[in-house]
N, C-alpha and C positions, 0 to 999 in steps of 0.2 A: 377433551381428548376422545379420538373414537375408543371404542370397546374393543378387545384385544379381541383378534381371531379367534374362535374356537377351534381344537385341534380335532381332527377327523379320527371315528374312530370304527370298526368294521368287527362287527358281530354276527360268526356260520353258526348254524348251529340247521339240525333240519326239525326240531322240535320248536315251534314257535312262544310257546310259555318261556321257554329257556332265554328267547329273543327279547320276548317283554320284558322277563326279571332286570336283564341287563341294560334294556335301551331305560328303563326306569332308573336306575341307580346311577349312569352314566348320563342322560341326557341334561342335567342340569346343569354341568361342567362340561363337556364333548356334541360337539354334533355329530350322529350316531345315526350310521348304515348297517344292513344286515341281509345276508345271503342268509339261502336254506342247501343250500349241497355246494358243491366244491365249484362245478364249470364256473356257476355263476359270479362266486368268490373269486375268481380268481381272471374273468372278466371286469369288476367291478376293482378291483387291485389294481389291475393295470391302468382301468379308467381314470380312477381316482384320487389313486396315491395316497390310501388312506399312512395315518400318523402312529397306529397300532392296529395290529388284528386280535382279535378273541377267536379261537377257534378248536370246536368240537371236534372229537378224534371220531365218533360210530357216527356214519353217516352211510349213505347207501350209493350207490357206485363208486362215489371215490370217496377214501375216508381222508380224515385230517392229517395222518401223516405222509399222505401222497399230495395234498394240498400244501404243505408245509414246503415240502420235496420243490414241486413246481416254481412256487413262491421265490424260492431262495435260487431256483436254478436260473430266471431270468434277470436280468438286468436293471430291469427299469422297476421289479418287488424286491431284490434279493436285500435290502437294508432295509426293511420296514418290517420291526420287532413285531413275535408273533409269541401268545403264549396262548398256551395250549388252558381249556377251560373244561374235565373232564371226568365220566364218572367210575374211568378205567382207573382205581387206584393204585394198582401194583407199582415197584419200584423200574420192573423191565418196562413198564410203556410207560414211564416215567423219563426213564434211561433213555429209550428210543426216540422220545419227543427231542429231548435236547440235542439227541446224534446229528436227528433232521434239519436241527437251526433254530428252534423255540428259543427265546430268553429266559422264559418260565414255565411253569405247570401248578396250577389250583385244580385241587380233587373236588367236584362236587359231592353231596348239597355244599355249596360257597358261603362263603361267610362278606356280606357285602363293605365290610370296614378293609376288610385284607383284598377285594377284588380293587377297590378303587385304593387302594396304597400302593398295590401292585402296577398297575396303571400307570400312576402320577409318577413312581420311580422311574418304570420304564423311560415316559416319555421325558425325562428330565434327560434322562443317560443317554438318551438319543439324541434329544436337542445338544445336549455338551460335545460329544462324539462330532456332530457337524461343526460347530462354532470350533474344536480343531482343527477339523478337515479343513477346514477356510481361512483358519491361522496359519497352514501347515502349507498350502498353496499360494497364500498372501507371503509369505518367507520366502518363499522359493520363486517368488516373481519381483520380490522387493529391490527396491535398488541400494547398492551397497554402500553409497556415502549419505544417505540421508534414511534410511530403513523406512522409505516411502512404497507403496505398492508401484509396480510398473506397468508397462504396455498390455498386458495381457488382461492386469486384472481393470484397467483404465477402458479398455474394450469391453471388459466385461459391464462395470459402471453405467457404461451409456449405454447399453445394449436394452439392459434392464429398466432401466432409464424411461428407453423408447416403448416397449414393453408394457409399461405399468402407466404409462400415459400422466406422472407426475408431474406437477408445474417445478420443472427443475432448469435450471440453464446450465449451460461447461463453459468455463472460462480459463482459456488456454494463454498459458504467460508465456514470455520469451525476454530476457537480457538484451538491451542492445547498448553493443560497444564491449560487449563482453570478450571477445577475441582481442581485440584489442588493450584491452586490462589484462590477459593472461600473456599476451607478450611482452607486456612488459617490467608486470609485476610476478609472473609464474603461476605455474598452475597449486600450486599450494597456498597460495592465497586464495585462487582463482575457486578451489575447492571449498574455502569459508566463507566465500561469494556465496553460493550456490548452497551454504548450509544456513545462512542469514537469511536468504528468502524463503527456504524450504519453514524457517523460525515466523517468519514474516506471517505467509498464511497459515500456520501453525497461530498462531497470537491473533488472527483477525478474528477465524472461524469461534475461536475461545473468549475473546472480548464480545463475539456477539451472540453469543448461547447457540452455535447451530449443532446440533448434535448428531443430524445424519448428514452433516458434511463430507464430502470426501476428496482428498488429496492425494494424485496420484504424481510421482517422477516420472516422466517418459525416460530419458535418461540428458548429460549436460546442463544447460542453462533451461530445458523447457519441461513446466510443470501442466497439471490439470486439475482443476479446480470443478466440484459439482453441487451447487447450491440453491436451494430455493429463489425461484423465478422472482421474485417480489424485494428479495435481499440483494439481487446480483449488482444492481448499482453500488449500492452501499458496501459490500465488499468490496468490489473493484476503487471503489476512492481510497477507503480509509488502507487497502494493499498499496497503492501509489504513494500514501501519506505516509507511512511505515517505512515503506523501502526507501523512499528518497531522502528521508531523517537519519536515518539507519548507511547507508552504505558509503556514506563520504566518510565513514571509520576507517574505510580500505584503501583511503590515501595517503598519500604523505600532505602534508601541510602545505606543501609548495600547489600541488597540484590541485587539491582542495579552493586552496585560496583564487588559483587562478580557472578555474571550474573545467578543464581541460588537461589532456595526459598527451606527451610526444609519444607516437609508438611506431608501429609497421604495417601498411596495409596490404590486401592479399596478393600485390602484385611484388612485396619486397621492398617497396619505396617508406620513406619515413612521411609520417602526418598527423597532423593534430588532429586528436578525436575528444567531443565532451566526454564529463564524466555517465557511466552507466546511467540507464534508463530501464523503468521496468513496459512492457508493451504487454495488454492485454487484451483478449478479443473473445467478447460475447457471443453465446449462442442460446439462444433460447428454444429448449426443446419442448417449452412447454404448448407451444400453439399446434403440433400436430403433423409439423409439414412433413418430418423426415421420419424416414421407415427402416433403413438401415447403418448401423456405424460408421460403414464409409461415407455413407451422404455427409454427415454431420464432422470425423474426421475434413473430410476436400473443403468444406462452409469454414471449419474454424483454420484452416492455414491458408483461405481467401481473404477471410477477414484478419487474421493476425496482419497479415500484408497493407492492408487499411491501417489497422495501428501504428503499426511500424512508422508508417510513413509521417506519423503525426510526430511534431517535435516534444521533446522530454518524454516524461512516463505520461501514458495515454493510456484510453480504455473505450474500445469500440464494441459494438451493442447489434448486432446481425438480429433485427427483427421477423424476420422474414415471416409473414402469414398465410394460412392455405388460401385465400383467394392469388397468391401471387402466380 
């Protein structure tokens, strides 16, 4: 397995000894940056996004609490925890650091067992703090019959996706003859339809250990699927194998037996449709071609249309390579 990231970590201070003690005691866990006066800190913040700041209040043109100030007034620093590291030890510039936005205050000379406990808590309560945020934003884009993420966060997925240049593929399902089941069996059935297959690749992903899979509801019959380039075949079978074992439960015996439902088609006239099919349609984002969501969105509802067209549950595979 690779070696976990090291989290960033941003050390002002304009006494350079003070820079050493800390990049020493910190660098063995943190990979460790450091400003000597405020501009610079607070160019280097914006640059880099560090994961905590350590930072000195006496400093000469701008001291730490106008740093702090800054920090928290912009947008793109204002959530990256700062605690102030200092040899001001009264309880008013104590008071004052926190008014500013600090999460903490250590009086120097430091005690290095309590600087790196201080640290590691921070950055815990920070990492937790987001891993809400992203619960908290996955809730509110979830879809309500299957508590899957939706559109927003399904954009977001691939986006990131493209981004990070992983060999990942999207494999977008769609139901066919699913309108036709809800006409004539109702949409409350129609609805345990659509919570069977949300189960469906809920149990694929799980039988086959993916653990950064991701499952998202667009909303109705069509889902999104985001799985390691090298698995995508193998998903998409054993999801066809599943669902077609699985969803003749939703017939009556008659209809089963005879592998066809009488219903209505969209014109109002009555006809014989097979039973449900699951259509799915590959896209492999891992070769490089595609640079924004919507490319890769227009590819996968090209290619569902390729699936579609194939009889029973199918699974079509959009290779597409940059020399194309």
């Amino acid at each position: 397995m690779p070696d976990k990231i090291k989290q960033k970590v941003l050390i002002v201070d304009d006494i350079k000894d003070n820079i050493k003690v800390l990049i020493d005691l910190l660098k063995p866990e943190y990979k460790t940056f450091f400003a000597t006066n405020g501009e610079k800190a607070l160019e280097l913040a914006k640059n880099m996004i560090p994961d905590i700041i350590l930072l000195d209040i006496v400093m000469p043109e701008m001291d730490g609490f106008e740093v702090c100030q800054k920090l928290k007034s912009n947008p793109i620093t204002c959530d990256i925890p700062v605690i102030f590291i200092s040899a001001k030890s009264n309880i008013g510039d104590e008071k004052k650091g926190l008014e500013v936005g600090a999460v903490d205050y250590i009086t120097k000379p430091i005690s290095p067992a309590i600087v790196k406990a201080r640290v590691k808590n921070h950055l815990k309560l920070q990492e937790a703090m987001q891993e809400l945020k992203r619960l908290y934003n996955t809730a509110l884009d979830s879809n309500p019959m299957t508590g899957l993420p939706g559109n927003n966060s399904v954009a977001k997925q691939i986006k990131s996706a493209l981004d990070t240049r992983e060999n990942l593929s999207v494999i977008y399902s769609d139901l066919d003859n699913f309108k036709a089941y809800n006409d004539k069996y109702g949409f409350a059935l129609g609805d345990q339809v659509i919570k069977f297959t949300c189960q469906v690749f809920q149990n694929v992903v799980a039988e086959l250990n993916i653990k950064d899979a991701f499952i998202g509801h667009i909303g109705g019959d069509d889902f999104v699927l985001i799985v390691p380039s090298d698995l995508t075949q193998t998903v998409a079978e054993k999801i066809i194998h599943r669902f077609d074992q699985g969803v003749i439960k939703f017939y009556s015996s008659e209809d089963a037996e005879t592998k066809c439902i009488q219903s209505v088609n969209r014109q109002g006239e009555s006809e014989t449709f097979p039973l449900m099919s699951i259509s799915l349609a590959g896209v492999d984002l891992a070769q490089g071609v595609y640079k924004e969501y919507m490319e890769v969105n227009d590819v996968c509802a090209t290619t569902k249309k390729i699936a579609k067209s194939m009889p029973g549950s199918s699974f079509f595979l959009n290779r597409r390579d940059a020399t194309e």
